[in-house]
N, C-alpha and C positions, 0 to 999 in steps of 0.2 A: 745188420742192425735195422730196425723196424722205424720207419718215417715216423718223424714226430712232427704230432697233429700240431697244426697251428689255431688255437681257439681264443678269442678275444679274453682279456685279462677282465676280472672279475668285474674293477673298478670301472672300465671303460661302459661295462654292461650297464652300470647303474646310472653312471652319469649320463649316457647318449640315448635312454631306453626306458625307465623307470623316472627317474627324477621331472621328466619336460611332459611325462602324464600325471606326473604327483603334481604336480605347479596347475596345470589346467584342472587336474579335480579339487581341489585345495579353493579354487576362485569360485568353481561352481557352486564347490558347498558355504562357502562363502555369503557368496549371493543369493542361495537357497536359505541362509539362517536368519540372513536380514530380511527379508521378504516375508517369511515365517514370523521373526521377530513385530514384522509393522502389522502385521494381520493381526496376531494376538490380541497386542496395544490397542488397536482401535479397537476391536472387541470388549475391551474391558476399559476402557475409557472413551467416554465418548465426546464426540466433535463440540468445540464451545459454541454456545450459540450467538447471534448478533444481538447487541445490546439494544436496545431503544434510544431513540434517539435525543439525547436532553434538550431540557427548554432552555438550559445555560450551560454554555462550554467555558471552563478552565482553561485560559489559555497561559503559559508564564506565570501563575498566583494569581491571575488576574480575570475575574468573570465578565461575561460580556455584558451583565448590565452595569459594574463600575465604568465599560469601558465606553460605554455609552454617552455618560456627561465628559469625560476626556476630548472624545473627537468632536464636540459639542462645542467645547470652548476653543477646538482651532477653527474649525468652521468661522466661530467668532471673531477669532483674532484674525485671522487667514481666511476672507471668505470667498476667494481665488483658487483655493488649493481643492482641485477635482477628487483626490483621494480618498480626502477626509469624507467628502459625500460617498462615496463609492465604499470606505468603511463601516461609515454606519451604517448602508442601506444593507452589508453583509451582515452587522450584528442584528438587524432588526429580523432580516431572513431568517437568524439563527434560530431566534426566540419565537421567530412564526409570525411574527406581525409585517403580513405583507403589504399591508399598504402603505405601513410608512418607509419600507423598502421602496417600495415602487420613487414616491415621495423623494428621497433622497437621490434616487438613480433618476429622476428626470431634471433634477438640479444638476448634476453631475450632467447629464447630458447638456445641456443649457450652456455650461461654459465649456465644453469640449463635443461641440454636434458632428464633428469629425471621428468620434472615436470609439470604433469600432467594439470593443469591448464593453465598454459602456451599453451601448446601443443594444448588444446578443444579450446583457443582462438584462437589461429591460424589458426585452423582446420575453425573455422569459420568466420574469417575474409579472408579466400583463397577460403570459397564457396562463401562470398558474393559479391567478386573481379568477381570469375568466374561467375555468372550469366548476 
């Protein structure tokens, strides 16, 4: 009787040999079709550009020149309260009128000469006055 060959069973061939390079090329082309994909895209649509900058931002329904006479009248009622000046001198910032930002943040400075944030805003609304 003639030795019989011992040869790996079909199935083990595919599972231990085929399948675990089917898995690795599967992810290559994978990440070959996305990359392909993103190239196209931006090709054919392109990048949005940056808007300009408004002289009135929406904040909540709310624009910043209603929000104006608001912190106006705490100021009034509350004219202790640092924040209220430290608000309006951002909404003034917003709309571009730096100097009655400045205005506001040295009031705000005034009752808070300790504090530091106050102080770097000032600091840089008095470099953007002076250029």
């Amino acid at each position: 009787m003639a030795p019989r060959l011992k040869l790996p069973h079909n199935t083990r061939i595919i599972t231990a040999t085929i399948l675990p390079d089917m898995a690795n090329f599967l992810l290559w082309a994978m990440l070959i079709a996305i990359i392909s994909l993103n190239v196209v895209l931006a090709k054919t649509q392109p990048l949005p550009q940056a808007q300009p900058h408004p002289t009135q931002k929406q904040v909540l329904g709310a624009t910043t020149t209603s929000q104006i006479p608001y912190w106006q009248n705490v100021i009034v009622a509350h004219p202790d309260y640092q924040d209220a000046y430290v608000e309006l001198a951002s909404l003034f910032y917003a709309q571009g009128n730096l100097l009655e930002a400045r205005n506001y943040l040295q009031e705000a400075s005034s009752l808070a000469p300790n504090s530091k944030t106050v102080a770097d805003l000032l600091a840089f609304i008095t470099k953007l006055i002076g250029k």
